[in-house]
C-alpha positions in Angstrom: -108.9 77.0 -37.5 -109.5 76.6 -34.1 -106.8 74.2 -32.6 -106.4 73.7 -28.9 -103.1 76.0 -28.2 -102.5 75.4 -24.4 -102.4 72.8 -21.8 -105.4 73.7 -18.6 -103.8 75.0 -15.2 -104.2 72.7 -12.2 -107.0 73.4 -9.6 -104.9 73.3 -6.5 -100.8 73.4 -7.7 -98.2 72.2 -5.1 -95.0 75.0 -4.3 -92.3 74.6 -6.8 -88.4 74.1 -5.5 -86.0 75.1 -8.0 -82.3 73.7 -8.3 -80.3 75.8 -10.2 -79.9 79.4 -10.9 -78.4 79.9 -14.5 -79.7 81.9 -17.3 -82.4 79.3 -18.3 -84.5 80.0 -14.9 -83.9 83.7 -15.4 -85.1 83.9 -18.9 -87.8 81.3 -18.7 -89.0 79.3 -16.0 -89.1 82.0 -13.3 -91.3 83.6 -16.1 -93.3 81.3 -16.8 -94.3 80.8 -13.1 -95.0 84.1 -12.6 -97.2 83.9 -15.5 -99.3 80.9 -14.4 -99.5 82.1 -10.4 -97.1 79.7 -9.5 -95.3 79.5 -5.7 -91.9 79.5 -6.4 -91.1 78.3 -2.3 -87.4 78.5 -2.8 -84.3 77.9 -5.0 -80.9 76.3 -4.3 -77.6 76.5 -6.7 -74.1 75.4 -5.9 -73.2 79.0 -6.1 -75.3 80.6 -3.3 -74.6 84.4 -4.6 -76.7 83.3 -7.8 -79.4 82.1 -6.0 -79.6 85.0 -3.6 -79.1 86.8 -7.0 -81.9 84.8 -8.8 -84.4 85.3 -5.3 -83.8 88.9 -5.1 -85.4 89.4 -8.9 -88.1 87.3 -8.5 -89.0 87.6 -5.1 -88.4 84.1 -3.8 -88.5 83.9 -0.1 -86.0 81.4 0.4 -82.5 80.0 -1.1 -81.5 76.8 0.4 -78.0 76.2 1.9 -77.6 72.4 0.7 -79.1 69.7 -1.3 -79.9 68.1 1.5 -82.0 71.0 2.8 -83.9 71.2 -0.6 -84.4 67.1 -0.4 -86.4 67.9 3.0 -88.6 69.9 1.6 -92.3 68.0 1.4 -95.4 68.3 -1.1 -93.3 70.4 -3.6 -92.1 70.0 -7.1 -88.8 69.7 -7.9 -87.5 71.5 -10.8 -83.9 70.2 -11.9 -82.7 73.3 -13.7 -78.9 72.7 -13.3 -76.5 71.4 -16.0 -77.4 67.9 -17.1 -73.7 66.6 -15.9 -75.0 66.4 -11.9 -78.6 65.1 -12.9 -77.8 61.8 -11.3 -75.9 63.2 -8.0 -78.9 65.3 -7.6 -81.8 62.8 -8.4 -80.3 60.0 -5.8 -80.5 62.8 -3.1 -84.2 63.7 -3.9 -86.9 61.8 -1.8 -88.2 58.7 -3.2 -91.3 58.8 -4.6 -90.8 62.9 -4.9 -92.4 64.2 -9.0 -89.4 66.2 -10.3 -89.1 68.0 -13.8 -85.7 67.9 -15.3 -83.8 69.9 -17.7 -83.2 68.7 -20.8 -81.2 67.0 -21.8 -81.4 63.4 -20.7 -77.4 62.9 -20.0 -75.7 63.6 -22.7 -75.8 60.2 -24.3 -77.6 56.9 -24.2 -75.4 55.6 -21.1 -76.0 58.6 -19.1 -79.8 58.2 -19.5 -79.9 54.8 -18.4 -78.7 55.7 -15.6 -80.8 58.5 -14.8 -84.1 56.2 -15.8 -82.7 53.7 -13.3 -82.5 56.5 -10.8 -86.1 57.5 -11.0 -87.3 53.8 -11.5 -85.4 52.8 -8.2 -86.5 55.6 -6.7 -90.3 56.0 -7.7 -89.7 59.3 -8.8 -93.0 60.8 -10.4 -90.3 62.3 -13.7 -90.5 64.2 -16.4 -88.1 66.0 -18.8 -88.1 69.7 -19.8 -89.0 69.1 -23.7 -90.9 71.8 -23.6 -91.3 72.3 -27.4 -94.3 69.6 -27.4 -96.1 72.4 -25.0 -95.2 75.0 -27.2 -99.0 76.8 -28.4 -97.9 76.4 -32.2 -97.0 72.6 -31.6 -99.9 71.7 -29.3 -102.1 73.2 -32.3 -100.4 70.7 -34.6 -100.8 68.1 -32.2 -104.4 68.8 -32.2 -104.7 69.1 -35.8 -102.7 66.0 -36.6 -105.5 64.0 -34.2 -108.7 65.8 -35.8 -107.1 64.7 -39.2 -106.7 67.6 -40.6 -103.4 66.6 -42.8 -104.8 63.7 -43.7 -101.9 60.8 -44.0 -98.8 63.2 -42.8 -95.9 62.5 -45.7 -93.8 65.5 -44.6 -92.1 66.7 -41.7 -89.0 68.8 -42.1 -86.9 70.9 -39.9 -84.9 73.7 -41.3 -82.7 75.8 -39.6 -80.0 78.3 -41.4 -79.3 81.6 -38.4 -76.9 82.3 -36.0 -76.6 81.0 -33.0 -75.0 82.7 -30.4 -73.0 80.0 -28.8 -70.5 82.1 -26.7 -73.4 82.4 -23.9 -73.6 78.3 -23.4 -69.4 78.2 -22.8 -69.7 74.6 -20.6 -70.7 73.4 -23.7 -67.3 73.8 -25.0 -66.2 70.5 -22.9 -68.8 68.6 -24.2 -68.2 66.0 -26.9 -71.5 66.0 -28.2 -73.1 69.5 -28.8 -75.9 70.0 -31.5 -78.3 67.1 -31.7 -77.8 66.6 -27.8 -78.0 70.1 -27.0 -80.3 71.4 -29.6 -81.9 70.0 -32.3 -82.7 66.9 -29.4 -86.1 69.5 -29.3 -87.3 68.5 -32.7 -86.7 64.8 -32.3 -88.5 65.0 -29.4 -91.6 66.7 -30.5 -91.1 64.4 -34.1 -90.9 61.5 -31.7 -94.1 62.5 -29.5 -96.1 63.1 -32.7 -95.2 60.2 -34.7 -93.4 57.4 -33.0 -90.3 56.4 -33.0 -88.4 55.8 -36.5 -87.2 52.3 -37.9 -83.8 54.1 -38.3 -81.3 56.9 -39.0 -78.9 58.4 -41.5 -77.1 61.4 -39.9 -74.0 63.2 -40.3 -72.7 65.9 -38.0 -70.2 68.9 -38.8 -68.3 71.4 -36.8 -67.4 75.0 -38.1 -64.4 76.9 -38.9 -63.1 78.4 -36.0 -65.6 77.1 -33.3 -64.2 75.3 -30.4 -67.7 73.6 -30.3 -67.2 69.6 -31.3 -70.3 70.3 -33.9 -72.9 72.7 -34.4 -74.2 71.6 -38.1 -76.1 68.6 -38.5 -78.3 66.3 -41.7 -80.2 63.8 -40.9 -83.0 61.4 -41.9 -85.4 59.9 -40.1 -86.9 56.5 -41.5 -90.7 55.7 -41.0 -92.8 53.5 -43.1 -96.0 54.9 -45.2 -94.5 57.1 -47.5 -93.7 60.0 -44.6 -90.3 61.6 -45.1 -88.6 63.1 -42.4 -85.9 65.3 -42.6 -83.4 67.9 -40.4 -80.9 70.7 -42.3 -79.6 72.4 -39.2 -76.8 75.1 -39.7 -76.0 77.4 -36.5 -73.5 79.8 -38.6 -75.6 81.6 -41.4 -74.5 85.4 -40.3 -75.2 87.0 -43.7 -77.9 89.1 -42.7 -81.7 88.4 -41.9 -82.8 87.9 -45.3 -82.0 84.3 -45.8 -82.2 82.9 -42.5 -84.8 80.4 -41.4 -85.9 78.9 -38.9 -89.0 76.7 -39.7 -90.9 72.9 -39.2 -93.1 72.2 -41.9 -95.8 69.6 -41.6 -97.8 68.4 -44.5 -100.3 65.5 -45.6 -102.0 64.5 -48.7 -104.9 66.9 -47.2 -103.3 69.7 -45.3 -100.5 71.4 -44.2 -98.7 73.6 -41.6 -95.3 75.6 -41.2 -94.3 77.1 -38.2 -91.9 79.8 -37.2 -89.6 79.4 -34.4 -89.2 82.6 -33.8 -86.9 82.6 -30.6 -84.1 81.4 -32.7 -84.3 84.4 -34.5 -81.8 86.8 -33.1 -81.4 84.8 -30.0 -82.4 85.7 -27.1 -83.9 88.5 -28.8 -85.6 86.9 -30.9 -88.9 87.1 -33.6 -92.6 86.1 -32.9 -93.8 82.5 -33.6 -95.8 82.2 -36.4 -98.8 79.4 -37.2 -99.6 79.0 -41.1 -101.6 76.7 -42.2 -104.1 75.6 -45.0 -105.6 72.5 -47.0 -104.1 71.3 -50.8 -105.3 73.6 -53.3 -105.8 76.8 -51.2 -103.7 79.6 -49.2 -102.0 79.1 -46.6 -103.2 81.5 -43.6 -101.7 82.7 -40.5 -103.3 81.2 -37.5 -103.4 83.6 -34.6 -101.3 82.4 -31.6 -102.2 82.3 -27.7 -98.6 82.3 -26.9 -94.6 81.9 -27.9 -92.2 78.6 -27.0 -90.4 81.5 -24.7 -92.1 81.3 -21.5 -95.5 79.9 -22.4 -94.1 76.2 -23.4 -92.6 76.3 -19.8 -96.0 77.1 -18.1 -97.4 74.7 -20.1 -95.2 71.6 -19.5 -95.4 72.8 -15.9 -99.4 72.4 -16.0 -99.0 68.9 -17.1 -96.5 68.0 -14.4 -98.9 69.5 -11.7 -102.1 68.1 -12.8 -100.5 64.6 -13.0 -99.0 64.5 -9.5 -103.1 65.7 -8.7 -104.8 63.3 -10.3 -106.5 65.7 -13.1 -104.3 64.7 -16.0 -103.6 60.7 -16.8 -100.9 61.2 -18.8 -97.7 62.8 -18.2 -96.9 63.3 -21.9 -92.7 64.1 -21.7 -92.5 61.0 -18.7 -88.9 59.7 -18.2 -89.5 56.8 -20.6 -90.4 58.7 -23.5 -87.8 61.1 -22.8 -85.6 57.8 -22.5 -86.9 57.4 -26.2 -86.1 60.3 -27.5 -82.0 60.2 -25.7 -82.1 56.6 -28.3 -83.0 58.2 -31.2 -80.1 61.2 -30.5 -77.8 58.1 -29.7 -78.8 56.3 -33.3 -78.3 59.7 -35.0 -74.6 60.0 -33.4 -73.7 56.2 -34.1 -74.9 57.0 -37.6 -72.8 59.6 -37.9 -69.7 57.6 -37.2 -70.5 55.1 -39.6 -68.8 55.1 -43.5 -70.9 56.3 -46.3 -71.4 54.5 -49.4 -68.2 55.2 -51.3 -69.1 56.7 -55.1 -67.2 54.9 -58.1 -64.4 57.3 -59.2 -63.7 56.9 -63.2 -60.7 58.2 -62.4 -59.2 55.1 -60.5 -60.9 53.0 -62.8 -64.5 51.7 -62.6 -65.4 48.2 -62.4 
Protein backbone atom coordinates (compact mmCIF):
# COMPACT_ATOMS: atom_id res chain seq x y z
CA UNK A 1 0.00 0.00 0.00
CA UNK A 2 2.13 2.57 -1.04
CA UNK A 3 0.78 5.94 0.48
CA UNK A 4 2.86 9.14 0.28
CA UNK A 5 4.17 9.29 4.18
CA UNK A 6 6.23 12.63 4.17
CA UNK A 7 6.08 16.13 3.08
CA UNK A 8 9.55 17.04 0.38
CA UNK A 9 12.40 19.23 2.06
CA UNK A 10 12.89 22.71 0.64
CA UNK A 11 15.66 23.32 -1.91
CA UNK A 12 17.25 26.36 -0.32
CA UNK A 13 15.60 26.59 3.62
CA UNK A 14 15.89 30.04 5.36
CA UNK A 15 17.67 30.04 9.29
CA UNK A 16 15.07 29.24 11.85
CA UNK A 17 14.79 31.70 15.13
CA UNK A 18 13.23 30.01 17.89
CA UNK A 19 11.25 31.78 20.88
CA UNK A 20 10.97 29.76 23.61
CA UNK A 21 12.97 27.17 25.40
CA UNK A 22 10.51 24.71 27.28
CA UNK A 23 10.43 21.02 27.10
CA UNK A 24 8.49 21.08 23.68
CA UNK A 25 11.72 22.40 21.72
CA UNK A 26 13.85 20.07 23.71
CA UNK A 27 11.96 16.93 22.97
CA UNK A 28 10.81 17.83 19.46
CA UNK A 29 11.55 20.70 17.41
CA UNK A 30 15.27 20.99 18.13
CA UNK A 31 15.05 17.27 16.94
CA UNK A 32 13.42 17.53 14.25
CA UNK A 33 15.72 20.29 12.86
CA UNK A 34 18.52 18.40 13.39
CA UNK A 35 16.96 15.70 11.56
CA UNK A 36 16.05 17.63 8.40
CA UNK A 37 19.69 19.84 8.27
CA UNK A 38 18.04 22.66 9.54
CA UNK A 39 19.98 26.13 10.83
CA UNK A 40 18.75 26.75 14.01
CA UNK A 41 20.46 30.68 13.94
CA UNK A 42 19.43 31.36 17.47
CA UNK A 43 16.89 31.06 20.26
CA UNK A 44 15.44 33.58 22.77
CA UNK A 45 13.18 32.72 26.09
CA UNK A 46 12.16 35.09 28.83
CA UNK A 47 14.42 33.04 31.06
CA UNK A 48 17.84 33.47 29.49
CA UNK A 49 19.52 30.48 31.70
CA UNK A 50 17.07 28.15 29.63
CA UNK A 51 18.06 29.35 26.53
CA UNK A 52 21.73 29.27 27.14
CA UNK A 53 20.64 25.83 28.60
CA UNK A 54 18.61 24.82 25.41
CA UNK A 55 21.91 26.33 23.04
CA UNK A 56 24.50 24.54 24.92
CA UNK A 57 22.59 20.94 23.92
CA UNK A 58 22.03 21.65 20.59
CA UNK A 59 24.73 23.64 19.60
CA UNK A 60 22.98 26.93 18.79
CA UNK A 61 25.31 29.74 18.25
CA UNK A 62 23.33 32.37 19.65
CA UNK A 63 20.54 33.21 22.42
CA UNK A 64 19.11 36.57 22.06
CA UNK A 65 18.87 39.14 24.87
CA UNK A 66 15.34 40.65 23.95
CA UNK A 67 12.42 40.30 21.71
CA UNK A 68 13.34 43.09 20.14
CA UNK A 69 16.66 41.65 19.19
CA UNK A 70 15.06 38.47 17.82
CA UNK A 71 12.30 40.90 15.77
CA UNK A 72 15.65 42.37 13.96
CA UNK A 73 16.61 39.35 12.75
CA UNK A 74 15.99 39.26 8.67
CA UNK A 75 15.24 36.23 6.14
CA UNK A 76 14.55 33.85 9.03
CA UNK A 77 11.65 31.88 10.29
CA UNK A 78 10.14 32.40 13.31
CA UNK A 79 9.22 29.64 15.46
CA UNK A 80 6.73 30.76 18.32
CA UNK A 81 7.38 27.92 20.75
CA UNK A 82 6.36 29.75 24.08
CA UNK A 83 3.16 29.34 26.03
CA UNK A 84 0.10 30.36 23.92
CA UNK A 85 -0.82 33.17 26.79
CA UNK A 86 2.04 35.80 25.11
CA UNK A 87 1.21 34.68 21.44
CA UNK A 88 -0.19 38.10 20.80
CA UNK A 89 2.55 40.32 22.81
CA UNK A 90 4.96 38.38 20.81
CA UNK A 91 3.41 38.41 17.26
CA UNK A 92 2.84 42.49 17.36
CA UNK A 93 6.63 42.68 17.98
CA UNK A 94 7.61 40.45 14.95
CA UNK A 95 8.26 42.32 11.61
CA UNK A 96 5.43 42.71 9.30
CA UNK A 97 5.22 40.62 6.66
CA UNK A 98 7.81 38.16 8.68
CA UNK A 99 6.41 33.82 8.01
CA UNK A 100 6.25 32.60 11.65
CA UNK A 101 5.05 29.09 12.86
CA UNK A 102 3.24 29.08 16.11
CA UNK A 103 2.59 26.64 18.83
CA UNK A 104 -0.52 25.34 19.17
CA UNK A 105 -2.81 26.18 20.52
CA UNK A 106 -4.56 29.06 18.88
CA UNK A 107 -5.37 31.15 22.26
CA UNK A 108 -7.03 29.32 24.36
CA UNK A 109 -10.55 30.14 23.12
CA UNK A 110 -12.33 31.66 20.23
CA UNK A 111 -11.67 35.40 21.50
CA UNK A 112 -8.12 34.82 21.96
CA UNK A 113 -7.79 33.57 18.29
CA UNK A 114 -9.46 36.46 16.76
CA UNK A 115 -7.21 38.38 18.05
CA UNK A 116 -4.19 36.60 17.05
CA UNK A 117 -5.73 36.18 13.28
CA UNK A 118 -6.17 39.98 13.39
CA UNK A 119 -2.59 40.23 14.46
CA UNK A 120 -1.19 38.31 11.53
CA UNK A 121 -3.83 39.78 9.06
CA UNK A 122 -2.75 43.46 10.18
CA UNK A 123 0.46 42.58 10.04
CA UNK A 124 0.93 40.35 6.74
CA UNK A 125 2.44 37.80 8.68
CA UNK A 126 3.11 34.64 6.29
CA UNK A 127 1.31 32.16 9.63
CA UNK A 128 0.97 28.98 10.42
CA UNK A 129 0.08 26.83 13.48
CA UNK A 130 2.02 23.89 14.97
CA UNK A 131 -0.85 21.08 14.21
CA UNK A 132 1.58 18.99 13.53
CA UNK A 133 -0.59 15.78 13.60
CA UNK A 134 -1.78 16.49 9.80
CA UNK A 135 2.21 15.95 9.06
CA UNK A 136 2.34 13.03 10.99
CA UNK A 137 3.64 9.90 8.25
CA UNK A 138 0.63 7.68 9.51
CA UNK A 139 -1.82 10.70 8.83
CA UNK A 140 -0.25 12.05 5.62
CA UNK A 141 -0.75 8.27 4.37
CA UNK A 142 -4.46 8.57 5.26
CA UNK A 143 -4.60 11.84 3.67
CA UNK A 144 -3.24 10.27 0.66
CA UNK A 145 -5.43 7.27 0.81
CA UNK A 146 -8.56 9.24 1.49
CA UNK A 147 -7.76 11.32 -2.08
CA UNK A 148 -6.78 8.05 -4.19
CA UNK A 149 -10.30 6.73 -2.81
CA UNK A 150 -9.27 4.06 -1.24
CA UNK A 151 -12.20 4.10 1.56
CA UNK A 152 -14.50 4.75 -0.73
CA UNK A 153 -17.38 7.17 0.89
CA UNK A 154 -15.59 7.58 4.58
CA UNK A 155 -18.68 6.77 7.26
CA UNK A 156 -16.33 6.42 10.16
CA UNK A 157 -13.90 8.33 12.00
CA UNK A 158 -13.42 7.70 15.67
CA UNK A 159 -10.92 8.75 18.23
CA UNK A 160 -10.34 6.64 21.24
CA UNK A 161 -8.27 7.35 23.90
CA UNK A 162 -8.24 5.39 27.45
CA UNK A 163 -4.14 5.80 29.09
CA UNK A 164 -2.55 7.88 31.44
CA UNK A 165 -1.45 10.97 30.94
CA UNK A 166 1.13 12.37 32.82
CA UNK A 167 -0.17 15.83 33.55
CA UNK A 168 2.13 16.85 36.42
CA UNK A 169 4.91 17.87 33.59
CA UNK A 170 2.33 20.62 31.91
CA UNK A 171 1.75 22.35 35.68
CA UNK A 172 0.79 26.13 33.89
CA UNK A 173 -1.92 24.23 32.77
CA UNK A 174 -3.36 24.09 36.10
CA UNK A 175 -4.48 27.96 35.77
CA UNK A 176 -6.12 27.38 32.72
CA UNK A 177 -9.84 27.13 32.56
CA UNK A 178 -10.02 25.14 29.55
CA UNK A 179 -7.55 22.09 29.48
CA UNK A 180 -8.42 18.93 27.26
CA UNK A 181 -10.02 19.79 24.01
CA UNK A 182 -7.92 23.12 23.96
CA UNK A 183 -4.85 21.56 25.05
CA UNK A 184 -5.18 18.09 23.63
CA UNK A 185 -7.57 16.44 21.81
CA UNK A 186 -7.64 20.22 19.66
CA UNK A 187 -4.96 17.63 17.56
CA UNK A 188 -7.69 15.40 16.37
CA UNK A 189 -10.12 18.08 15.47
CA UNK A 190 -7.70 19.57 13.62
CA UNK A 191 -6.48 16.73 11.54
CA UNK A 192 -10.62 15.62 11.37
CA UNK A 193 -11.12 19.17 10.29
CA UNK A 194 -8.26 19.26 7.48
CA UNK A 195 -9.53 15.86 6.20
CA UNK A 196 -13.10 16.49 6.12
CA UNK A 197 -14.37 19.90 6.54
CA UNK A 198 -15.72 21.49 9.08
CA UNK A 199 -18.97 19.88 10.86
CA UNK A 200 -22.65 21.28 10.78
CA UNK A 201 -22.43 21.03 14.58
CA UNK A 202 -21.45 19.54 18.03
CA UNK A 203 -22.65 17.57 21.05
CA UNK A 204 -19.86 17.54 23.68
CA UNK A 205 -19.56 17.11 27.23
CA UNK A 206 -16.39 17.63 29.30
CA UNK A 207 -15.38 15.98 32.77
CA UNK A 208 -12.74 16.55 35.30
CA UNK A 209 -11.23 13.64 37.60
CA UNK A 210 -11.14 12.92 41.13
CA UNK A 211 -8.39 14.50 42.69
CA UNK A 212 -6.96 16.50 39.61
CA UNK A 213 -6.60 20.20 39.99
CA UNK A 214 -6.94 20.21 36.14
CA UNK A 215 -10.56 22.03 35.18
CA UNK A 216 -11.05 18.68 32.83
CA UNK A 217 -9.17 16.10 31.37
CA UNK A 218 -12.09 13.61 30.01
CA UNK A 219 -14.05 14.54 27.22
CA UNK A 220 -17.28 12.90 24.60
CA UNK A 221 -18.11 14.43 21.75
CA UNK A 222 -19.89 14.22 18.44
CA UNK A 223 -19.16 15.71 15.52
CA UNK A 224 -22.17 16.28 12.95
CA UNK A 225 -21.54 15.87 9.05
CA UNK A 226 -24.02 15.00 6.47
CA UNK A 227 -23.75 11.68 4.23
CA UNK A 228 -24.07 9.10 6.64
CA UNK A 229 -20.25 9.74 8.23
CA UNK A 230 -20.24 9.45 12.05
CA UNK A 231 -17.75 11.09 13.87
CA UNK A 232 -16.94 10.42 17.24
CA UNK A 233 -14.17 11.33 20.39
CA UNK A 234 -14.04 8.99 23.83
CA UNK A 235 -11.09 10.63 25.41
CA UNK A 236 -10.15 9.50 29.07
CA UNK A 237 -6.55 10.72 30.42
CA UNK A 238 -6.86 8.56 33.79
CA UNK A 239 -6.88 4.75 32.79
CA UNK A 240 -3.78 3.61 35.16
CA UNK A 241 -4.74 -0.12 35.36
CA UNK A 242 -1.99 -1.46 33.63
CA UNK A 243 -1.08 -1.62 29.72
CA UNK A 244 -3.48 -4.11 28.83
CA UNK A 245 -6.54 -2.17 28.23
CA UNK A 246 -5.27 1.12 27.31
CA UNK A 247 -5.65 2.62 23.86
CA UNK A 248 -4.82 5.05 22.05
CA UNK A 249 -6.26 4.80 18.45
CA UNK A 250 -8.14 6.78 15.22
CA UNK A 251 -10.00 4.57 13.15
CA UNK A 252 -10.94 5.55 9.67
CA UNK A 253 -13.27 3.46 7.57
CA UNK A 254 -15.56 3.66 4.32
CA UNK A 255 -17.96 1.46 2.60
CA UNK A 256 -14.61 0.23 0.71
CA UNK A 257 -11.72 0.42 3.02
CA UNK A 258 -10.40 1.07 6.21
CA UNK A 259 -7.52 2.22 8.44
CA UNK A 260 -6.54 2.38 12.34
CA UNK A 261 -3.75 4.03 13.52
CA UNK A 262 -1.71 3.91 16.71
CA UNK A 263 -0.66 6.89 18.46
CA UNK A 264 2.00 5.52 19.99
CA UNK A 265 3.54 8.56 21.82
CA UNK A 266 0.67 8.66 24.12
CA UNK A 267 1.60 5.43 25.25
CA UNK A 268 3.67 5.76 28.30
CA UNK A 269 4.30 9.46 27.67
CA UNK A 270 7.08 10.68 26.81
CA UNK A 271 8.25 7.32 26.60
CA UNK A 272 6.11 6.20 24.65
CA UNK A 273 5.23 3.07 21.87
CA UNK A 274 5.80 3.06 18.10
CA UNK A 275 3.00 4.27 15.63
CA UNK A 276 1.39 1.79 13.91
CA UNK A 277 -0.41 1.95 10.16
CA UNK A 278 -3.14 -0.95 9.69
CA UNK A 279 -5.07 -1.04 7.03
CA UNK A 280 -7.16 -3.17 4.57
CA UNK A 281 -10.28 -3.24 2.14
CA UNK A 282 -14.08 -4.85 3.37
CA UNK A 283 -13.87 -8.47 3.32
CA UNK A 284 -10.13 -8.95 3.95
CA UNK A 285 -7.23 -8.50 6.79
CA UNK A 286 -6.23 -5.80 7.91
CA UNK A 287 -2.31 -5.40 7.48
CA UNK A 288 0.39 -3.37 9.04
CA UNK A 289 1.64 -0.74 6.68
CA UNK A 290 5.34 -0.11 7.36
CA UNK A 291 6.01 3.43 8.50
CA UNK A 292 8.76 6.19 7.35
CA UNK A 293 8.49 7.78 10.57
CA UNK A 294 6.62 8.63 14.23
CA UNK A 295 4.40 11.97 15.11
CA UNK A 296 7.58 12.53 17.67
CA UNK A 297 9.94 14.46 15.73
CA UNK A 298 9.10 13.55 12.20
CA UNK A 299 5.55 15.43 12.14
CA UNK A 300 7.68 18.48 13.26
CA UNK A 301 10.15 18.30 10.27
CA UNK A 302 7.40 17.77 8.23
CA UNK A 303 5.14 20.81 9.07
CA UNK A 304 8.42 22.63 9.09
CA UNK A 305 9.00 21.63 5.24
CA UNK A 306 5.67 23.03 4.39
CA UNK A 307 6.28 26.28 6.09
CA UNK A 308 9.72 26.61 4.28
CA UNK A 309 8.75 25.61 0.85
CA UNK A 310 5.75 28.17 1.04
CA UNK A 311 7.73 31.20 2.08
CA UNK A 312 9.97 29.81 -1.32
CA UNK A 313 7.66 29.55 -3.68
CA UNK A 314 7.81 25.55 -4.11
CA UNK A 315 4.63 24.66 -2.24
CA UNK A 316 1.15 26.72 -2.96
CA UNK A 317 -0.42 25.76 -0.16
CA UNK A 318 0.38 26.30 3.41
CA UNK A 319 -1.96 23.48 4.61
CA UNK A 320 -2.14 24.46 8.77
CA UNK A 321 -2.38 28.55 7.57
CA UNK A 322 -3.85 30.85 10.30
CA UNK A 323 -7.33 30.70 8.92
CA UNK A 324 -7.74 27.05 9.05
CA UNK A 325 -6.14 26.97 12.31
CA UNK A 326 -8.75 29.89 13.05
CA UNK A 327 -11.27 27.00 11.99
CA UNK A 328 -10.27 24.54 13.92
CA UNK A 329 -10.06 27.15 17.50
CA UNK A 330 -14.27 27.38 16.29
CA UNK A 331 -14.90 23.98 16.30
CA UNK A 332 -13.01 23.59 20.01
CA UNK A 333 -15.12 26.80 20.92
CA UNK A 334 -18.57 24.91 19.63
CA UNK A 335 -17.46 21.80 21.58
CA UNK A 336 -17.01 23.96 24.88
CA UNK A 337 -20.40 25.92 24.37
CA UNK A 338 -21.88 22.58 23.89
CA UNK A 339 -20.77 21.42 26.79
CA UNK A 340 -22.37 24.09 28.86
CA UNK A 341 -25.62 23.58 27.41
CA UNK A 342 -28.58 21.27 29.28
CA UNK A 343 -29.18 17.78 27.98
CA UNK A 344 -32.40 16.42 27.19
CA UNK A 345 -33.91 15.60 30.58
CA UNK A 346 -35.21 11.63 30.59
CA UNK A 347 -38.91 11.13 31.91
CA UNK A 348 -38.59 9.70 35.51
CA UNK A 349 -41.73 7.25 36.36
CA UNK A 350 -40.90 8.01 39.47
CA UNK A 351 -42.13 11.75 39.60
CA UNK A 352 -44.81 10.72 37.45
CA UNK A 353 -44.75 10.56 33.56
CA UNK A 354 -46.95 12.52 31.40
Amino acid sequence: MGFTQNWPRPEKARPIVIIGAGGIVVDSHMPAYRQGGYEVAGIWNRSRDRAEAVAETFGIPKVFDSIEEVAAQKDVIFDLASSHHVHADMLEKLPDGAPVLIQKPLGVDLAEASRILEICRRKSLTAAVNFQLRYAPMMLAVRDAMAKGFFGQLTEIEVHLNLVTPWHLFPTLERDPRVEIVSHSIHYIDLIQSLVGLPKGVVSRNYSYPGSKLTDTRTTAILEYDNDLRVTLSINHHHDFGRSHQDSSIRFEGDEGAAVVKLGVLLDYPHGEADELWMGKRGGPMEQVPLAGHWFPDAFEMIMNNMQRFVSGEDDVLMTNIESAWQTMAIVEACYASANRPLEPVPNLSKGAS
